[in-house]
PAMAR-152718 format. One record per residue (C-alpha): residue number from 1; residue in three letters; x, y, z. Coordinates in steps of 0.5 Angstrom, whole numbers, plus 2048, in hexadecimal, padded with zeros to 3 digits. Layout:
<rs>
 seq type  c1  c2  c3
 NUM  Ala   X   Y   Z
...
</rs>
This chain:
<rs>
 seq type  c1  c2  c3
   1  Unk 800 800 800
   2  Unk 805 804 801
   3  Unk 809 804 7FB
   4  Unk 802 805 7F7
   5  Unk 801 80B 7FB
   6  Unk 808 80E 7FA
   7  Unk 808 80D 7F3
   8  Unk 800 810 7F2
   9  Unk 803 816 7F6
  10  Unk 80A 818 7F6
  11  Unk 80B 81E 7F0
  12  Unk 80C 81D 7E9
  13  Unk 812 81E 7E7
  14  Unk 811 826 7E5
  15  Unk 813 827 7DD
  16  Unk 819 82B 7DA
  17  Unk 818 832 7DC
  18  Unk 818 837 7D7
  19  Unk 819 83E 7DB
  20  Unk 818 840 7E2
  21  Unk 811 83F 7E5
  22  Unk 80D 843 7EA
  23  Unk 808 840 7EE
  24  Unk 802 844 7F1
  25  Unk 7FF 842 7F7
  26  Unk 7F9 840 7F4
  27  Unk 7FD 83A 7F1
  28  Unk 7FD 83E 7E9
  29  Unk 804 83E 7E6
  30  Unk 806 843 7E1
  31  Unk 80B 841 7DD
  32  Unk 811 847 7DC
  33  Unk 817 847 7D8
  34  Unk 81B 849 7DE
  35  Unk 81A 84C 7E5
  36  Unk 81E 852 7E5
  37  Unk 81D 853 7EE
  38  Unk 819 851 7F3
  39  Unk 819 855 7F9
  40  Unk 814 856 7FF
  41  Unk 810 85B 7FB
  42  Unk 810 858 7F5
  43  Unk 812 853 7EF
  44  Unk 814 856 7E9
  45  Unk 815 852 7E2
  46  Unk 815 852 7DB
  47  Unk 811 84E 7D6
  48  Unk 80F 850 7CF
  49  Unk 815 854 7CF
  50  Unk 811 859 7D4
  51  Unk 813 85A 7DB
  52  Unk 80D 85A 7E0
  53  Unk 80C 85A 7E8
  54  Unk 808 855 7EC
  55  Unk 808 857 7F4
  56  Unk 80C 852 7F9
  57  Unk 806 851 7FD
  58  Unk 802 84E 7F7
  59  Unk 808 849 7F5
  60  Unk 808 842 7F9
  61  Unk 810 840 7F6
  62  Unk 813 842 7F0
  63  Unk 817 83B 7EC
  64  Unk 81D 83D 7E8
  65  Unk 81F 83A 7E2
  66  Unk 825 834 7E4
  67  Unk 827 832 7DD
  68  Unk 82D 837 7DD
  69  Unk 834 834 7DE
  70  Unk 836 839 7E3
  71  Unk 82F 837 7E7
  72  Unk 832 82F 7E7
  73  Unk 835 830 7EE
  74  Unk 82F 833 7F1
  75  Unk 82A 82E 7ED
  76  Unk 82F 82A 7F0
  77  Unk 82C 82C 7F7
  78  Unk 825 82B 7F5
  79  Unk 825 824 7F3
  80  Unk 828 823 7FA
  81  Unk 823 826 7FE
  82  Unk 81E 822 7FA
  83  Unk 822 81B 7FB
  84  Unk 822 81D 803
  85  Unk 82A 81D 803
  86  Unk 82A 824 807
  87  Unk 832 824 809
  88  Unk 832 824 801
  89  Unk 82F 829 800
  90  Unk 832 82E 805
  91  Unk 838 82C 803
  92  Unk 836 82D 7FB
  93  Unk 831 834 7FD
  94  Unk 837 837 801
  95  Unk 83C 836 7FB
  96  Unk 837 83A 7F7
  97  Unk 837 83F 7FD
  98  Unk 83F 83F 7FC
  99  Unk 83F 83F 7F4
 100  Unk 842 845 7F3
 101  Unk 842 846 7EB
 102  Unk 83A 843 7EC
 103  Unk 838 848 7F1
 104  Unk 83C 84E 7ED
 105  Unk 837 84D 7E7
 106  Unk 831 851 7E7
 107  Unk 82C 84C 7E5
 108  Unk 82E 848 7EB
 109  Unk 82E 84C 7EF
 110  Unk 827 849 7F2
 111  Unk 82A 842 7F4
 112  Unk 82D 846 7FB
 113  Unk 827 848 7FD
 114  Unk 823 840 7FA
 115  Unk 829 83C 7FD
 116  Unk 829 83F 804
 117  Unk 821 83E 804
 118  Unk 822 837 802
 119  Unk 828 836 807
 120  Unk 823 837 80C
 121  Unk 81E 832 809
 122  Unk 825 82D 80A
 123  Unk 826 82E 812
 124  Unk 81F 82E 813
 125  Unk 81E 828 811
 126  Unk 824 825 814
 127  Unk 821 828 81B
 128  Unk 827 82E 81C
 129  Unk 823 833 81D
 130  Unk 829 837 820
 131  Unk 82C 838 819
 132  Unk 823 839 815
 133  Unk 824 840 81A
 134  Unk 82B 841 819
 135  Unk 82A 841 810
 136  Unk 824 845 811
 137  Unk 828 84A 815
 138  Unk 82E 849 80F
 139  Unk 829 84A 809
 140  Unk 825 850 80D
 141  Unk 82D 853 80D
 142  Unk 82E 851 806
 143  Unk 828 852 801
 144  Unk 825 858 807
 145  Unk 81F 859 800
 146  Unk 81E 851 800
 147  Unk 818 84E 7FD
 148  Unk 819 849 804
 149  Unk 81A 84F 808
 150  Unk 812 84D 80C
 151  Unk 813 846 80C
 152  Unk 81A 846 80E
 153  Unk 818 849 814
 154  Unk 811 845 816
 155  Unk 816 83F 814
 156  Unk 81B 841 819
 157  Unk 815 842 81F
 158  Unk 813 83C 81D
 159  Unk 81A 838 81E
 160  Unk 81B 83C 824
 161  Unk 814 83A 826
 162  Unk 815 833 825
 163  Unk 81C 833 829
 164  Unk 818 836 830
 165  Unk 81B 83D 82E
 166  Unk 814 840 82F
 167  Unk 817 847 830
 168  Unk 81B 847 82B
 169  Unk 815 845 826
 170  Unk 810 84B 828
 171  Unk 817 850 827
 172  Unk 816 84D 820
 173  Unk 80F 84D 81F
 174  Unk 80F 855 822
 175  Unk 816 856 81D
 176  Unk 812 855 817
 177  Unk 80C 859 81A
 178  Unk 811 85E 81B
 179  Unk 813 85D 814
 180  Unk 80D 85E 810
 181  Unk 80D 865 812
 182  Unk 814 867 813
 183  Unk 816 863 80C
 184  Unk 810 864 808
 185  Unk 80E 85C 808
 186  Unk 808 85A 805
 187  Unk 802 85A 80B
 188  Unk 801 853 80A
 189  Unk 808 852 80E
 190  Unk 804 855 814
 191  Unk 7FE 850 813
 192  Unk 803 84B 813
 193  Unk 807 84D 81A
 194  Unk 800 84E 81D
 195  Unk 7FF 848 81D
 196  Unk 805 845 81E
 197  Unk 804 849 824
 198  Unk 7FE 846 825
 199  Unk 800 83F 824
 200  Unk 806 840 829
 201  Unk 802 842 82F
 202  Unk 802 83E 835
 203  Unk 7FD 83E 83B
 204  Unk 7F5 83F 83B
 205  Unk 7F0 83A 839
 206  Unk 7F0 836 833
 207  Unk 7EA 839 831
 208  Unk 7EC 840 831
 209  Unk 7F1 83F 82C
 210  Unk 7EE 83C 827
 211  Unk 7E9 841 828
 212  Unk 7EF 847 826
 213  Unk 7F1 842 821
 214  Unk 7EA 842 81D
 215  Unk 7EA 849 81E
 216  Unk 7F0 849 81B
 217  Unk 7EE 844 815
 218  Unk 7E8 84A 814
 219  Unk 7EC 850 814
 220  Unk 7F0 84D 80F
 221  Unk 7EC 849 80B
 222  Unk 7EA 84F 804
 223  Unk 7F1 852 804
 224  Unk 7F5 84D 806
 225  Unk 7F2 846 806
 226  Unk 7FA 843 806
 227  Unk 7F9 845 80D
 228  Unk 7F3 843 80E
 229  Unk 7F4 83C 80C
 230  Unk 7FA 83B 812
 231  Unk 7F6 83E 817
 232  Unk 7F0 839 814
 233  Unk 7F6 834 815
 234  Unk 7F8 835 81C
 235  Unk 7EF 835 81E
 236  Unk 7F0 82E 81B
 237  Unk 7F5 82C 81F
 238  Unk 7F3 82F 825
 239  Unk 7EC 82C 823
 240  Unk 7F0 825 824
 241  Unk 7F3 827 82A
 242  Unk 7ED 827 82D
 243  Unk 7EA 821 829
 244  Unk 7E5 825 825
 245  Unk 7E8 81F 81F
 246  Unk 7E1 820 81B
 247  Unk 7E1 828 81B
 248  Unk 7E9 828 81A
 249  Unk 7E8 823 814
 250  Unk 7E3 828 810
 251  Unk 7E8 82F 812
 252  Unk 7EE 82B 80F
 253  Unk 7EA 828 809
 254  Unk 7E7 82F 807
 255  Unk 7EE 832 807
 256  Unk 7F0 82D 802
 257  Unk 7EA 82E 7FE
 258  Unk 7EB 834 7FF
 259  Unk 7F1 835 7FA
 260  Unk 7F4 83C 7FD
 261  Unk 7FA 839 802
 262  Unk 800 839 800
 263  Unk 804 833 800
 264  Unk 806 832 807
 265  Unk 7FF 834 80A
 266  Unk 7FC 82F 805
 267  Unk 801 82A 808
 268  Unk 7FE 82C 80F
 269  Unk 7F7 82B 80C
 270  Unk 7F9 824 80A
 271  Unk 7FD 822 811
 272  Unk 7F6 824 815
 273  Unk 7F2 820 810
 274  Unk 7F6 81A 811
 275  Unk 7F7 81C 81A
 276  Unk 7EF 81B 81A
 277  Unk 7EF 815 816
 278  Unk 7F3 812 81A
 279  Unk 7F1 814 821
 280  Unk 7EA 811 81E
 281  Unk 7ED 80B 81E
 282  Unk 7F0 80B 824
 283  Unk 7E8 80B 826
 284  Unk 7E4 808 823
 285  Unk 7E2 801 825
 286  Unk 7E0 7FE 81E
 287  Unk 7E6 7FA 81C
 288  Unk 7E4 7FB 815
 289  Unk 7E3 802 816
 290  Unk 7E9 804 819
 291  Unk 7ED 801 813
 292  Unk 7EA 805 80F
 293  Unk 7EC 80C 812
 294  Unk 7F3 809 814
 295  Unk 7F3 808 80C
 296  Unk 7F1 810 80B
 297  Unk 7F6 812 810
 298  Unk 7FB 80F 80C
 299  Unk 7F9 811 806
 300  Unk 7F9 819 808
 301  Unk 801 818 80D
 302  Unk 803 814 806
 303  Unk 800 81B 802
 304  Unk 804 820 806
 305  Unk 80A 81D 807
 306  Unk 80B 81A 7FE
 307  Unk 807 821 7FC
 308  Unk 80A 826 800
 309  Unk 812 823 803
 310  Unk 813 82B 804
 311  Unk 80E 82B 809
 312  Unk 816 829 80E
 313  Unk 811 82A 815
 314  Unk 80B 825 813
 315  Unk 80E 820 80E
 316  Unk 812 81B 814
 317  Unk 80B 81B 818
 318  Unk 806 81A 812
 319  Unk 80C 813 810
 320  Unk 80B 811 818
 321  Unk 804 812 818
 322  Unk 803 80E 811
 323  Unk 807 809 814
 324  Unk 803 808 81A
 325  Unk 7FD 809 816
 326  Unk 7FF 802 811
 327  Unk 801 7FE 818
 328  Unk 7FA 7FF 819
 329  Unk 7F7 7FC 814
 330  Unk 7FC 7F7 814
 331  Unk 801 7F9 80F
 332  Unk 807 7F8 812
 333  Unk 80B 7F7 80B
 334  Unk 809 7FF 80A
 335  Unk 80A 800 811
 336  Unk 812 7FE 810
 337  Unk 812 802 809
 338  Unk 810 808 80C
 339  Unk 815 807 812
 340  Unk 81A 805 80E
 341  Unk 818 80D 80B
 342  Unk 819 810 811
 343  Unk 81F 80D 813
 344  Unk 824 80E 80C
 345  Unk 821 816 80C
 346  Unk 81F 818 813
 347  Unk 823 814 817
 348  Unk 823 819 81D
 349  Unk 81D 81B 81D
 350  Unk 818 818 823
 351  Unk 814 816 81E
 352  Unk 818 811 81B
 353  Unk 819 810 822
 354  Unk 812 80F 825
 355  Unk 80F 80A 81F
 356  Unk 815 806 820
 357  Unk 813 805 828
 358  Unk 80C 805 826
 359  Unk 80E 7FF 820
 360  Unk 813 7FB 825
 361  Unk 818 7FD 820
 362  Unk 820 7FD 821
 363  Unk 822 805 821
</rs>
């Protein structure tokens, strides 16, 4: 089961590019005969022979073209990331940073600022949330216009979230609300912070977050709905925290159908829908019917970590909770395939480590 699935969902492998791509947060793509820039305030290009702008906050990533010889080693960094080879790829991204001649031509210059972003992807899923803050502080310092400049400092809060440095996370989020109106940043960098903010907050009834997040989820929803589908994400999980499976379910679902999340907040989406599948197993009595939501849980952890391996934070618990979904419905076969998985791209993360007990597993 678990190689069909894989083969049914992992992504085609993507065509020869001709050109540079922007991809818009409603998930269109214009196809551009290249990107001259990309800063926090916008992304400018040619294409028809034309140069024309589009505004920063409406642009969910920019693709370069990697066919040219002077991009090998990049490209090079690229498909390690893909195959999970993390230590390979921080070693090929640095010789990019490093690569003098490379980074003196101005038609490279935006793979300063894309290795650094990338390089945070790198330590991120390696678990050295360390060295995610201290790349975001570098590319900050070394492309102060990036086009990452938001995400740099909301990836940096959420390292330092993730490693118990709670201040340390909150001066980020006010850092970046600072920004916006010190630096001129797009106002959707503030929404973004707010909520982070939000999210961080500790102490209070359960009840009264989710209330401030819906609020928030409202707020956001006609100017902002990438905000408001992480907001509507965090609902979901707080809903399954207090084990409102049947109501999370529908919150995650709508976000999905939705079509408006961007990639990270549809991986969330799915690892929810596969948290309420399998927590509905857990209860249900019926052997028959449980078999079924551990075969959906399964089904939605194996979608988020083979469509969206970029989601670093959420792809090791989506593999271990597939696992466990597949030791459910006596699946052991698959089981090891996954753990096996784990073991050769996560090998130190809890994950690897919690599936293994839960398997009996040598480690």
């Amino acid at each position: 089961m678990f190689a069909a699935l894989s083969t049914t969902l992992l992504l085609a492998l993507a065509a020869p590019q001709s050109g540079d791509q922007i991809i818009f947060l409603d998930g269109t793509v214009l196809q551009v005969e290249r990107v001259l820039s990309e800063t926090y305030t916008e992304v400018t290009y040619r294409k028809g022979g034309q140069e024309s702008k589009k505004a920063s906050e409406l642009v969910q990533e920019v693709r370069h073209n990697l066919s040219p010889r002077d991009l090998g080693d990049y490209k090079d960094a690229i498909t390690a990331m893909e195959d999970s080879d993390y230590a390979k790829a921080v070693a090929a991204f640095n010789f990019v940073l490093n690569d003098k001649e490379l980074q003196a031509e101005a038609r490279y210059a935006w793979t300063r600022q894309h290795a650094l972003n990338q390089l945070m992807s790198c330590y991120a899923a390696t678990g050295n949330m360390a060295q995610v803050a201290a790349t975001a502080d570098r590319l900050l310092q070394e492309v102060p216009d990036t086009f990452f400049y938001g995400t740099a400092l909301l990836t940096k809060a959420q390292a330092l979230q993730d490693k118990g440095d709670s201040a340390g996370a909150a001066a980020a989020y006010q850092q970046l609300l600072t920004d916006v109106g010190a630096k001129g940043l797009p106002e959707i960098w503030s929404r973004e912070a707010e909520l982070g903010v939000a999210i961080l907050a500790k102490g209070g009834a359960p009840a009264d977050k989710q209330r401030k997040l819906e609020g928030l989820a409202e707020k956001n929803k006609d100017q902002y709905p990438s905000v408001a589908n992480r907001a509507r994400v965090e609902v979901g999980n707080a809903m399954v925290e207090s084990e409102q499976f049947k109501d999370a379910k529908a919150r995650f679902q709508s976000i999905v159908d939705g079509g408006l999340a961007d990639r990270q907040t549809m991986a969330s989406a799915y690892s929810g829908l596969g948290d309420c599948a399998y927590n509905l197993g857990l209860r249900e009595q019926d052997a028959k019917k449980a078999a079924a939501f551990y075969e959906e849980a399964a089904l939605h952890f194996l979608r988020t970590a083979a469509t969206y391996p970029e989601a670093f934070r959420l792809v090791p618990r989506a593999l271990c909770h597939a696992g466990m979904a597949m030791v459910r419905i006596q699946k052991r076969e698959d089981a090891i395939a996954i753990a096996n998985k784990l073991k050769r791209n996560y090998p130190n993360s809890e994950w690897k480590a919690k599936l293994f007990q839960d398997m009996n597993l040598a480690q």
